[in-house]
C-alpha beads as a LAMMPS data file, in Angstrom:
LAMMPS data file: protein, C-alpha beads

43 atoms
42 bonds

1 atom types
1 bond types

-500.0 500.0 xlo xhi
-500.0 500.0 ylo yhi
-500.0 500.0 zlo zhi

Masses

1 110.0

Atoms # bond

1 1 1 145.026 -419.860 225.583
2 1 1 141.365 -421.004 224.715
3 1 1 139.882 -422.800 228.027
4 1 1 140.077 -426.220 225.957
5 1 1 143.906 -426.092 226.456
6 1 1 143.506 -424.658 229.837
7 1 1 141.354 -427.665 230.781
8 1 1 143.543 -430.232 229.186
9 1 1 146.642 -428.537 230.893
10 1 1 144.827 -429.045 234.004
11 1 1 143.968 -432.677 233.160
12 1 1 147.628 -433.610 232.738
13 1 1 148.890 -432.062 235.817
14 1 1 146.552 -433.895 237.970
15 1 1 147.562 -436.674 236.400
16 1 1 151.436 -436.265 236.800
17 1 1 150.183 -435.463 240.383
18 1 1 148.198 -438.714 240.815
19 1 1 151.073 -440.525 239.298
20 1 1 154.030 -439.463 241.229
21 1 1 151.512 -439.565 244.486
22 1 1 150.563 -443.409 243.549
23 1 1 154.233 -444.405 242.814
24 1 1 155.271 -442.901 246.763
25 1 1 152.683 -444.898 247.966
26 1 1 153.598 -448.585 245.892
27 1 1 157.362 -448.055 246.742
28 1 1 156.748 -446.537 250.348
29 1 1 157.802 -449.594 253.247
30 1 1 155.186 -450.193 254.682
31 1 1 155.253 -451.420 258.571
32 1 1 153.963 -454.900 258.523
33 1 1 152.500 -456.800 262.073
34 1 1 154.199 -460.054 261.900
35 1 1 151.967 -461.582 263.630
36 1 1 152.901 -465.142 261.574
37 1 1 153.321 -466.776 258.117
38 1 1 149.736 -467.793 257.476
39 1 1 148.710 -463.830 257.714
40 1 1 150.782 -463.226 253.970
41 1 1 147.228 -462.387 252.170
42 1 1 149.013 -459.714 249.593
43 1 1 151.568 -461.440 246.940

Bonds

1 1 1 2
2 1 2 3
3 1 3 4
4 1 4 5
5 1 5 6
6 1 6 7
7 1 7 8
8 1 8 9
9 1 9 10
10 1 10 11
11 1 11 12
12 1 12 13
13 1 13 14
14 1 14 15
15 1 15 16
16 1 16 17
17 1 17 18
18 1 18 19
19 1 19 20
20 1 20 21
21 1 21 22
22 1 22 23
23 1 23 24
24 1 24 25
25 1 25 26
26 1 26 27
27 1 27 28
28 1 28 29
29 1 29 30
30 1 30 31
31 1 31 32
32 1 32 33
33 1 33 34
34 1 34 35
35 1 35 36
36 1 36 37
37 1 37 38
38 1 38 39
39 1 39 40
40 1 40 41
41 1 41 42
42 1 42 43
């Protein structure tokens, strides 16, 4: 393998790492401090 295809090997496991790590973190619950209904700032 040249280090062109090593690099772009690289490239796409990072992403696939980035990816999977992002889409944990989106569908994760999250604890949320009720503290009442005006404090909904994220829809």
């Amino acid at each position: 393998m040249s280090i062109g295809t090593k690099i772009v090997l690289v490239l796409i496991v990072l992403h696939l790492i980035l990816g999977f790590g992002w889409l944990m973190y989106k569908l994760s619950p999250r604890k949320r401090d009720d503290k009442g209904p005006t404090d909904q700032q994220d829809n």
